[in-house]
N, CA, C and O atoms as CSV, one atom per row, in Angstrom:
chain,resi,resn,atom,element,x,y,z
A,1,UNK,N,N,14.637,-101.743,-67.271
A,1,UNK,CA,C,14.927,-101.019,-66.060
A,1,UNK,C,C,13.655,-100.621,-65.323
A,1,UNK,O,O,13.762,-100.835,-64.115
A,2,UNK,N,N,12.751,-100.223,-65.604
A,2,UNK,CA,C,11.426,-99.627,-65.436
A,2,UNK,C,C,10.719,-101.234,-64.576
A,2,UNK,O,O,9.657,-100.832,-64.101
A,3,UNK,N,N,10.838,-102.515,-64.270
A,3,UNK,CA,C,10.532,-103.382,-64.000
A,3,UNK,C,C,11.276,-103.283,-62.443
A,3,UNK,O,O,10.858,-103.778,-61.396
A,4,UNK,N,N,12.325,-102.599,-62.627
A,4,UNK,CA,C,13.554,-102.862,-61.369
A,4,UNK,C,C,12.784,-101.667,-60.871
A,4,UNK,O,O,11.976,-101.978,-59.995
A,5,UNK,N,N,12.801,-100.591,-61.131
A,5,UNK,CA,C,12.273,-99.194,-60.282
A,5,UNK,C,C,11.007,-99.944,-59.950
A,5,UNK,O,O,11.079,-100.635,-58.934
A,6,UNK,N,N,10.052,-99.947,-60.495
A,6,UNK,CA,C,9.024,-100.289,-60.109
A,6,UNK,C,C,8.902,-101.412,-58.803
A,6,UNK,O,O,7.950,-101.370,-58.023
A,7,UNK,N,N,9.918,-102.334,-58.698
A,7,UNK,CA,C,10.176,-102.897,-57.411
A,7,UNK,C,C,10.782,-101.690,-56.521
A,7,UNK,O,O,10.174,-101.414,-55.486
A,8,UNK,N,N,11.934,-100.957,-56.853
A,8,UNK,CA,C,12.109,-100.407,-55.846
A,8,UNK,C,C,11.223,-98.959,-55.299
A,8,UNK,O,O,11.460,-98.214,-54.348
A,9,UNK,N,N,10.074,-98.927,-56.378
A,9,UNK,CA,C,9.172,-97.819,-55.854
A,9,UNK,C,C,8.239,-98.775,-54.713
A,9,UNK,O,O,7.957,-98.237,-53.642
A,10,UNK,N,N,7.825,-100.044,-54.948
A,10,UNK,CA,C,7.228,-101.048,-53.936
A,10,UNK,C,C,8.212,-101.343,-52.891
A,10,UNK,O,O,7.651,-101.642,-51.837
A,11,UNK,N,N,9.498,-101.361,-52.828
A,11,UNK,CA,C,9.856,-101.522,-51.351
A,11,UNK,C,C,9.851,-99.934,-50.478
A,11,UNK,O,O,9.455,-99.698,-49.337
A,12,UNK,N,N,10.276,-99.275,-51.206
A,12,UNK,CA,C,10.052,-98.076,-50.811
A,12,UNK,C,C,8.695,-96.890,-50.149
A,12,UNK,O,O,8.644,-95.839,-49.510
A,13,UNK,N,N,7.893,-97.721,-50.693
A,13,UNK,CA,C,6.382,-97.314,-50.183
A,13,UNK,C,C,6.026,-98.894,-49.347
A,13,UNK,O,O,4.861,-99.286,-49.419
A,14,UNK,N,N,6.956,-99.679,-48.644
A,14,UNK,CA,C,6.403,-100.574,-47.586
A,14,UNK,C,C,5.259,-101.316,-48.496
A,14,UNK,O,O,4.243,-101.618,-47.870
A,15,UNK,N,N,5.281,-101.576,-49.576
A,15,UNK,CA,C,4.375,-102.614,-50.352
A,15,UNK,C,C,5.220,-103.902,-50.337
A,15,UNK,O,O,6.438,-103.901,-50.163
A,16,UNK,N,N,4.388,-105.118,-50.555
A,16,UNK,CA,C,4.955,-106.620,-50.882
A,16,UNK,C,C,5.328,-106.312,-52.607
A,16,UNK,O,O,4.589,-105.620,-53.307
A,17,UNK,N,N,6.488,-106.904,-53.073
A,17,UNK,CA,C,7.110,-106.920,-54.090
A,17,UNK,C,C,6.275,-108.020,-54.980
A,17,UNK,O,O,6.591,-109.191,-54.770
A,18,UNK,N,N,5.563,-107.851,-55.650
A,18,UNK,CA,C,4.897,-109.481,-56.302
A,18,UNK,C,C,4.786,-108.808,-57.879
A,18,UNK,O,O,5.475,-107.903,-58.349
A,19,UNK,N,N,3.721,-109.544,-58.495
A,19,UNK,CA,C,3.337,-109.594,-59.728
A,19,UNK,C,C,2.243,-108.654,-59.996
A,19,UNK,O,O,1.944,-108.141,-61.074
A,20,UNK,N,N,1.707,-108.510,-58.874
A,20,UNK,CA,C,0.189,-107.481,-58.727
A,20,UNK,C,C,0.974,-106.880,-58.827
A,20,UNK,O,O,1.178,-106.341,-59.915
A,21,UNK,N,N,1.783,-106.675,-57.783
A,21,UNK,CA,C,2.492,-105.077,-57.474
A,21,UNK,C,C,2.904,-104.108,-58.798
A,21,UNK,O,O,2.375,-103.040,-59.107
A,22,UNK,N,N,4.059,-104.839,-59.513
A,22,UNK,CA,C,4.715,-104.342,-60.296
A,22,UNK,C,C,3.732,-104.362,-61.436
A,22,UNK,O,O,3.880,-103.385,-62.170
A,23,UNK,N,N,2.912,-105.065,-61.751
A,23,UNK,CA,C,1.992,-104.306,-62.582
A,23,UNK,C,C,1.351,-103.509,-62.773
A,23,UNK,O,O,1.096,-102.919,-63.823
A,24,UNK,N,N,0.827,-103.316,-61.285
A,24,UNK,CA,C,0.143,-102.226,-61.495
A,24,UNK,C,C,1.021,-100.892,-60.995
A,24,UNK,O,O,0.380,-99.857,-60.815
A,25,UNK,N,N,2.693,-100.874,-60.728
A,25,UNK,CA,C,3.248,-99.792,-60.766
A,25,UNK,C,C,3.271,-99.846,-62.629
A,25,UNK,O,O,2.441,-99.050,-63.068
A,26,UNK,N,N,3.747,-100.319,-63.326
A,26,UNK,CA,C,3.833,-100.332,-64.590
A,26,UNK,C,C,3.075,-99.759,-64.975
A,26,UNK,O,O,3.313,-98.690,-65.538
A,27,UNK,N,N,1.136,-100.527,-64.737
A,27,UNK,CA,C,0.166,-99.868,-65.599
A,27,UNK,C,C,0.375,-98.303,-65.622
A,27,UNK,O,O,0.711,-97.504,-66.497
A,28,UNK,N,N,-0.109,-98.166,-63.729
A,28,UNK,CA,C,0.059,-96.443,-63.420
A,28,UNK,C,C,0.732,-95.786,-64.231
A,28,UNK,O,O,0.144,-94.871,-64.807
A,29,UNK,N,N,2.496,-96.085,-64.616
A,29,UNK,CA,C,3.044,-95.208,-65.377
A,29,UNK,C,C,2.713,-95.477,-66.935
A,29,UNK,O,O,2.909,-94.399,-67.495
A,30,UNK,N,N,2.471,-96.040,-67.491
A,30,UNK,CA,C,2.061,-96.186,-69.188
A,30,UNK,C,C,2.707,-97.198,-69.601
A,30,UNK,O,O,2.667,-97.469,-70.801
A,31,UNK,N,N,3.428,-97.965,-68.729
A,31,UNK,CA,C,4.395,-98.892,-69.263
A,31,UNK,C,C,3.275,-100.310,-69.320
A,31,UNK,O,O,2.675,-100.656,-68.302
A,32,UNK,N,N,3.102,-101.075,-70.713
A,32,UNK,CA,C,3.165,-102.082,-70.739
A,32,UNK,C,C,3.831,-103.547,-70.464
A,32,UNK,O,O,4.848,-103.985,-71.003
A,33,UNK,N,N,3.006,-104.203,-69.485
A,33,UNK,CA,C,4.282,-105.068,-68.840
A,33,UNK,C,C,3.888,-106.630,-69.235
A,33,UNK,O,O,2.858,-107.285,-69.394
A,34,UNK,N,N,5.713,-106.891,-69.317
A,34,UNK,CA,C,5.873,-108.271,-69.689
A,34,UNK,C,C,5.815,-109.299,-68.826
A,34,UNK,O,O,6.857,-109.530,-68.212
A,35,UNK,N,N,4.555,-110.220,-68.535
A,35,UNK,CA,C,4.407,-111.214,-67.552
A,35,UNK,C,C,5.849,-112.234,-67.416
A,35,UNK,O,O,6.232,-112.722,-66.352
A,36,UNK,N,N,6.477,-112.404,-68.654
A,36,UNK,CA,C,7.376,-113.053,-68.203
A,36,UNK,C,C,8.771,-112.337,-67.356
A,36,UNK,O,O,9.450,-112.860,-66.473
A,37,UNK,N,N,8.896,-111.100,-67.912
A,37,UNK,CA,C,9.865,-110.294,-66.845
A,37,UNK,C,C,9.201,-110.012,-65.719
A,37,UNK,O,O,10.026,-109.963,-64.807
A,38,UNK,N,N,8.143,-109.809,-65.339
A,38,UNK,CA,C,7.706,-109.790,-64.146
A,38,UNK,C,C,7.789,-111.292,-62.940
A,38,UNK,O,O,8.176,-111.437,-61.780
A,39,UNK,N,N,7.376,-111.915,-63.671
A,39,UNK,CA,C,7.777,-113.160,-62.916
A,39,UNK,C,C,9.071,-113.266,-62.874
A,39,UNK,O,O,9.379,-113.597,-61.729
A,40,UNK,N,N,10.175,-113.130,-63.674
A,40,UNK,CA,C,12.165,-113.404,-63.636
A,40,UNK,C,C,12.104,-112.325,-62.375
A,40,UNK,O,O,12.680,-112.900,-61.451
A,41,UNK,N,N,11.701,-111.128,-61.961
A,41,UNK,CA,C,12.208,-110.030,-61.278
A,41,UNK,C,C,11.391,-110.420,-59.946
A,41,UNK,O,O,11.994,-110.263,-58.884
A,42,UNK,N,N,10.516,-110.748,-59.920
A,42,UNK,CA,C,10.140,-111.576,-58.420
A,42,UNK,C,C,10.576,-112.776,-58.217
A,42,UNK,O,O,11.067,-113.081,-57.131
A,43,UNK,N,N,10.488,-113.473,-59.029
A,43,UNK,CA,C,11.520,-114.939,-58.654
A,43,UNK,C,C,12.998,-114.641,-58.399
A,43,UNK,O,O,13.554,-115.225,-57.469
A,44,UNK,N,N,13.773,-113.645,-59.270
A,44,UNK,CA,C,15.051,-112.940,-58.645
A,44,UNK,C,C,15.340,-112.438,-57.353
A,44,UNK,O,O,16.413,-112.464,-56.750
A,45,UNK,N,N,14.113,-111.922,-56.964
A,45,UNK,CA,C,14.181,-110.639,-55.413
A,45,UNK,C,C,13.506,-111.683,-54.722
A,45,UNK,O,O,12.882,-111.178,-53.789
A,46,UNK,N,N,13.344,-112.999,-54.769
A,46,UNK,CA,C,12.894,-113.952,-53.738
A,46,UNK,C,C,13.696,-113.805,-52.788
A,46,UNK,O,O,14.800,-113.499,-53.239
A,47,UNK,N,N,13.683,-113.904,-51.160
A,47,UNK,CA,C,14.712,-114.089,-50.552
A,47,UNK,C,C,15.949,-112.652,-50.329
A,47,UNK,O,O,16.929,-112.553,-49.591
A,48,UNK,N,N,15.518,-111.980,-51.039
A,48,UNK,CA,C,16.757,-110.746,-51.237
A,48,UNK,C,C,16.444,-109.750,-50.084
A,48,UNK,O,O,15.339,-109.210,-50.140
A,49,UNK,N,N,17.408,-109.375,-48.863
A,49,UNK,CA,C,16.865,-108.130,-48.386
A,49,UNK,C,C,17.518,-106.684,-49.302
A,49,UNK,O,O,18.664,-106.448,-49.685
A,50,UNK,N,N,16.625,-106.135,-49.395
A,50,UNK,CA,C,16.408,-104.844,-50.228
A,50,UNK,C,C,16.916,-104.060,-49.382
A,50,UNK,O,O,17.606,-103.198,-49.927
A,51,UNK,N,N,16.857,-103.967,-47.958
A,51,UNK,CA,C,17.447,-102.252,-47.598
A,51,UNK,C,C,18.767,-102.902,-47.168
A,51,UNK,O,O,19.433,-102.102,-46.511
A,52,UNK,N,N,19.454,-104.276,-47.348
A,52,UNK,CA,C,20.607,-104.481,-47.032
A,52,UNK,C,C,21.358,-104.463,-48.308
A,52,UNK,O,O,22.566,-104.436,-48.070
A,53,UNK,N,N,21.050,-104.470,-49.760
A,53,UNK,CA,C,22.034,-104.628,-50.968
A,53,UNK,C,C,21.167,-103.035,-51.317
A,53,UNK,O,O,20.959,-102.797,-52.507
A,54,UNK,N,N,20.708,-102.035,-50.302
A,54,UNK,CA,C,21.043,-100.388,-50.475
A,54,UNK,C,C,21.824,-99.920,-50.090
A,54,UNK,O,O,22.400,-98.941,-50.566
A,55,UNK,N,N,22.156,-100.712,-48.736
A,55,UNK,CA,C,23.019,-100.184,-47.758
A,55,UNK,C,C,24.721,-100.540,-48.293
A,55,UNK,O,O,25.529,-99.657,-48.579
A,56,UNK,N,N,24.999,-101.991,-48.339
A,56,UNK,CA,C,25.991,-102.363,-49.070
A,56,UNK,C,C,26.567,-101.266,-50.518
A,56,UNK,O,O,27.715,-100.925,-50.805
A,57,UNK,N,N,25.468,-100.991,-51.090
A,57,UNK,CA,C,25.531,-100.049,-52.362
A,57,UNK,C,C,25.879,-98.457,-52.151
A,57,UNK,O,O,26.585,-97.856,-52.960
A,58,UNK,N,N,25.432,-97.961,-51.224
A,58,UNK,CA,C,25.753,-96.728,-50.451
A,58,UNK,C,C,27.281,-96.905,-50.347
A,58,UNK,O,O,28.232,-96.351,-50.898
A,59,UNK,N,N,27.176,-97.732,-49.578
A,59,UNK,CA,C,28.959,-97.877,-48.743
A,59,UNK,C,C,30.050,-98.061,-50.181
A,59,UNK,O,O,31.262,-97.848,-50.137
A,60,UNK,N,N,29.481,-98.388,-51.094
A,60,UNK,CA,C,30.506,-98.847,-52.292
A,60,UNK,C,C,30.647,-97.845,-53.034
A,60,UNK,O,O,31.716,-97.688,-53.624
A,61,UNK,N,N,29.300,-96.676,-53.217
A,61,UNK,CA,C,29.829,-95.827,-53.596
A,61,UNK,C,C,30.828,-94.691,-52.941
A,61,UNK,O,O,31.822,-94.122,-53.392
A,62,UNK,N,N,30.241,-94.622,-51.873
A,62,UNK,CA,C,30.956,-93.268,-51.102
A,62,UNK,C,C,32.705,-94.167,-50.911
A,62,UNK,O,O,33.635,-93.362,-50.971
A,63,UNK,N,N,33.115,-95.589,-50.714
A,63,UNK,CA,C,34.421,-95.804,-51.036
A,63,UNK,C,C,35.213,-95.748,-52.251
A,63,UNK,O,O,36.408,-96.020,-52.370
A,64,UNK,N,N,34.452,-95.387,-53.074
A,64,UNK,CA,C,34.703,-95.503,-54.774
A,64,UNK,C,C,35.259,-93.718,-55.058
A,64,UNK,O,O,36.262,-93.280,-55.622
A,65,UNK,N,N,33.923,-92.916,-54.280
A,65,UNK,CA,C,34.047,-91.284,-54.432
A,65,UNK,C,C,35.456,-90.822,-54.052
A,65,UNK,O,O,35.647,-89.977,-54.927
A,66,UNK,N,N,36.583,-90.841,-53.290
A,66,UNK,CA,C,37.727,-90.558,-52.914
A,66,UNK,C,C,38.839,-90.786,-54.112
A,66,UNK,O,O,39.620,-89.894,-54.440
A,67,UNK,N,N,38.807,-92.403,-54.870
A,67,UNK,CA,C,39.518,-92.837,-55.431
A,67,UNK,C,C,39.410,-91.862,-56.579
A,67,UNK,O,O,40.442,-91.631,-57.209
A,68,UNK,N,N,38.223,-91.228,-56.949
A,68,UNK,CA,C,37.888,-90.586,-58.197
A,68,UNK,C,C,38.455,-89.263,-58.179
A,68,UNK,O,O,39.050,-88.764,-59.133
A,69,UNK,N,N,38.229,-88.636,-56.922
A,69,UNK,CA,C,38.546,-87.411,-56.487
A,69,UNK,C,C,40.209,-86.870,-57.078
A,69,UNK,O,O,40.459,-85.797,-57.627
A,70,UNK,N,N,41.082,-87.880,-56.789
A,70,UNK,CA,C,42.662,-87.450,-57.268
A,70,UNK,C,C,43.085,-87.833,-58.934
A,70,UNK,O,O,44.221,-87.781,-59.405
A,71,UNK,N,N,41.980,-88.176,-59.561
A,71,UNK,CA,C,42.100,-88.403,-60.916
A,71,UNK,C,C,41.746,-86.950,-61.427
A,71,UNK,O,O,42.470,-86.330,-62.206
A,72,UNK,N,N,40.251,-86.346,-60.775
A,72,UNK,CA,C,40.024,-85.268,-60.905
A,72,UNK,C,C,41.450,-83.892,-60.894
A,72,UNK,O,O,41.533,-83.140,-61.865
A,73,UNK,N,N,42.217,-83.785,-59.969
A,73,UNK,CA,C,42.997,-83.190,-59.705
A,73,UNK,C,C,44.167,-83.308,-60.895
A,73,UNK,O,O,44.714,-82.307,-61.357
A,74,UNK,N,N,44.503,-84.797,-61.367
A,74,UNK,CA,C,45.727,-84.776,-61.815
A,74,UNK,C,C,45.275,-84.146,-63.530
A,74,UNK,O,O,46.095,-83.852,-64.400
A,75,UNK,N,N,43.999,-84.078,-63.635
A,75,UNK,CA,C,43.762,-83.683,-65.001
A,75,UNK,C,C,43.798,-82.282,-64.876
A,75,UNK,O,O,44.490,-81.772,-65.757
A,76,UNK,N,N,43.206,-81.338,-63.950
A,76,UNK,CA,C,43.923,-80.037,-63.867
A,76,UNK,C,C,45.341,-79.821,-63.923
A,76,UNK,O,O,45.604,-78.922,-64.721
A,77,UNK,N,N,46.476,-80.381,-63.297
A,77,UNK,CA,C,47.608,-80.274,-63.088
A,77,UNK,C,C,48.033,-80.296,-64.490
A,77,UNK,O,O,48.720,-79.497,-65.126
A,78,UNK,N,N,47.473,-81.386,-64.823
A,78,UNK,CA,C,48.721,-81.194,-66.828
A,78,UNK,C,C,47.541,-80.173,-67.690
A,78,UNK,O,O,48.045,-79.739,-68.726
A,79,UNK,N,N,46.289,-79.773,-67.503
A,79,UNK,CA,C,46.348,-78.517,-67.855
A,79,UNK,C,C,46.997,-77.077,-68.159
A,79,UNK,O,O,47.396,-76.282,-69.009
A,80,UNK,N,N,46.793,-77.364,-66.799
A,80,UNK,CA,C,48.331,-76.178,-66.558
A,80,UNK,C,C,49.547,-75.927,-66.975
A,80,UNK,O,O,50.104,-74.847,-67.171
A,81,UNK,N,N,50.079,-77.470,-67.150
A,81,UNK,CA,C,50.742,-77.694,-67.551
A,81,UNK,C,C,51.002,-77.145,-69.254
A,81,UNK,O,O,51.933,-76.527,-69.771
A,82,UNK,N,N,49.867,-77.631,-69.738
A,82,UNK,CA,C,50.014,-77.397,-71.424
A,82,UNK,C,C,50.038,-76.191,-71.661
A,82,UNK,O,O,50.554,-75.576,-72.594
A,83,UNK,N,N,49.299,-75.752,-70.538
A,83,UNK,CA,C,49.017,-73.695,-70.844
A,83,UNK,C,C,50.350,-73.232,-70.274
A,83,UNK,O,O,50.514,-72.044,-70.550
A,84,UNK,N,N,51.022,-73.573,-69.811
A,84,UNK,CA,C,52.727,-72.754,-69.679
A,84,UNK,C,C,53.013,-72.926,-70.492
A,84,UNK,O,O,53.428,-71.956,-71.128
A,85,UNK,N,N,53.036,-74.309,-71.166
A,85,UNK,CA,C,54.263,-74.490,-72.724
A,85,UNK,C,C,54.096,-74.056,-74.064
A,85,UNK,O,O,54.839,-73.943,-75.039
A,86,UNK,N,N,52.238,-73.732,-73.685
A,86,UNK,CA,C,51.798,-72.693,-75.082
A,86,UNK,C,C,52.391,-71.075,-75.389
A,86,UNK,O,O,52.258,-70.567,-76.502
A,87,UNK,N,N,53.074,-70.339,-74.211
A,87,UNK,CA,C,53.346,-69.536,-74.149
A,87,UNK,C,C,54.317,-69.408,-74.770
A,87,UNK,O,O,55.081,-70.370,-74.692
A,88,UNK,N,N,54.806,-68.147,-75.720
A,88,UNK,CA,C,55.835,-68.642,-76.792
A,88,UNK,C,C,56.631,-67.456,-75.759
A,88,UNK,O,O,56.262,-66.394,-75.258
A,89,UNK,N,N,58.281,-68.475,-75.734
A,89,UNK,CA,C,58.920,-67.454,-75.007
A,89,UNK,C,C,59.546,-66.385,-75.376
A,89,UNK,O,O,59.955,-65.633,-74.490
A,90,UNK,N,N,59.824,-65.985,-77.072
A,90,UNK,CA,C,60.228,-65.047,-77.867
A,90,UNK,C,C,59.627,-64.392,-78.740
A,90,UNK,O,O,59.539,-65.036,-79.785
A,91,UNK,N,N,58.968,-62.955,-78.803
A,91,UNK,CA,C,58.394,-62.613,-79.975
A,91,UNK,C,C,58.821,-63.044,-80.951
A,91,UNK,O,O,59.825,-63.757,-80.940
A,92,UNK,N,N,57.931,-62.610,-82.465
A,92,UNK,CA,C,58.670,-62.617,-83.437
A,92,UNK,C,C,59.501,-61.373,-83.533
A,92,UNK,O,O,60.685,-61.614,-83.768
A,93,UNK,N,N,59.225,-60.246,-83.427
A,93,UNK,CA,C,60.272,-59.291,-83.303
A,93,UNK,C,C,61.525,-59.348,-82.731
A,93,UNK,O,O,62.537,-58.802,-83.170
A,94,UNK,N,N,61.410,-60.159,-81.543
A,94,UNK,CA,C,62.782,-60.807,-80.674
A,94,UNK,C,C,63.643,-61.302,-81.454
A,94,UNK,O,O,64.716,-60.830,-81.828
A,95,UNK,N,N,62.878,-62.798,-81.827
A,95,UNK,CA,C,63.662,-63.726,-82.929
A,95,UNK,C,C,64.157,-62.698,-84.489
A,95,UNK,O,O,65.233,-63.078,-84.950
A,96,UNK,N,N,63.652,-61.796,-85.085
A,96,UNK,CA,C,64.288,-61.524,-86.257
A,96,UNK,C,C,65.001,-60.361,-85.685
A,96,UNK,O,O,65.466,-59.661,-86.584
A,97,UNK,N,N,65.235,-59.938,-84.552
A,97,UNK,CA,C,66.204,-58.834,-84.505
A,97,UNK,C,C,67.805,-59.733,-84.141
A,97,UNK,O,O,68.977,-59.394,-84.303
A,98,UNK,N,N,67.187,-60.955,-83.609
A,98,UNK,CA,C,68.201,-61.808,-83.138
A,98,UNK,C,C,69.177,-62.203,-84.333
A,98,UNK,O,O,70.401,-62.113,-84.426
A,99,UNK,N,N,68.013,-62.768,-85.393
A,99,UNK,CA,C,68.975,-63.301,-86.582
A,99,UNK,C,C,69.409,-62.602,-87.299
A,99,UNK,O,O,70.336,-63.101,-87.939
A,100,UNK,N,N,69.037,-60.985,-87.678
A,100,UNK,CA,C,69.689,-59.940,-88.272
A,100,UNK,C,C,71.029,-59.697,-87.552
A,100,UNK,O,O,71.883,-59.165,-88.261
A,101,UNK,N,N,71.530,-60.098,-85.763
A,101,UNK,CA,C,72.367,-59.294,-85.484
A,101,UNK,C,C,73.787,-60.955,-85.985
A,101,UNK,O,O,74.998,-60.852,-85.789
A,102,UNK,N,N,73.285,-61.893,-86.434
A,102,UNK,CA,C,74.169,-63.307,-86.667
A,102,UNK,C,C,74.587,-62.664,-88.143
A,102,UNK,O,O,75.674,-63.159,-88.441
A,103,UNK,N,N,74.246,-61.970,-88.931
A,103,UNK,CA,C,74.045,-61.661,-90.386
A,103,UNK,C,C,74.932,-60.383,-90.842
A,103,UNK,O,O,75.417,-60.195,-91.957
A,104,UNK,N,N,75.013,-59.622,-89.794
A,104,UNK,CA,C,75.985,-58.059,-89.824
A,104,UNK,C,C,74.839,-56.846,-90.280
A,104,UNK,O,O,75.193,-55.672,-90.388
């Protein structure tokens, strides 16, 4: 993951995405870097616009956030639910005055 940030700390500071680049975001942070993942992650982002698969990614989440929102809700609802039916509707004092009066 630290290979992927490190590109997106270089598009983000208006740097060219290359092999220099991400190495030396790597070095900076302590991370030792693998020439061959460095080359797969620039040969990957060849060609890629970056602030258009942010933008696309934005939009997917905030359409995703709504759907989540009424899942949220329905798990309160049977909360509630369980906490009414825990309520016992008869003492025990209720119940044994009840079955003493079946008994004479």
């Amino acid at each position: 993951m630290q290979y992927v940030y490190g590109a997106m700390l270089l598009h983000a500071a208006g740097k060219p995405i290359d092999e220099k680049g991400i190495n030396g975001v790597l070095t900076a942070a302590g991370v030792q870097s693998d020439a061959t993942r460095v080359k797969a992650l620039v040969a990957s982002l060849e060609g890629i616009d970056i602030k258009e698969v942010l933008a696309k990614a934005e939009t997917m989440a905030v359409a995703a956030a709504p759907a989540a929102a009424p899942a949220a809700h329905a798990g309160e609802k049977k909360e509630e639910k369980k906490k009414e039916e825990e309520k016992p509707a008869v003492s025990e004092e209720e119940a044994s005055a009840g079955l003493s009066a079946l008994f004479g």
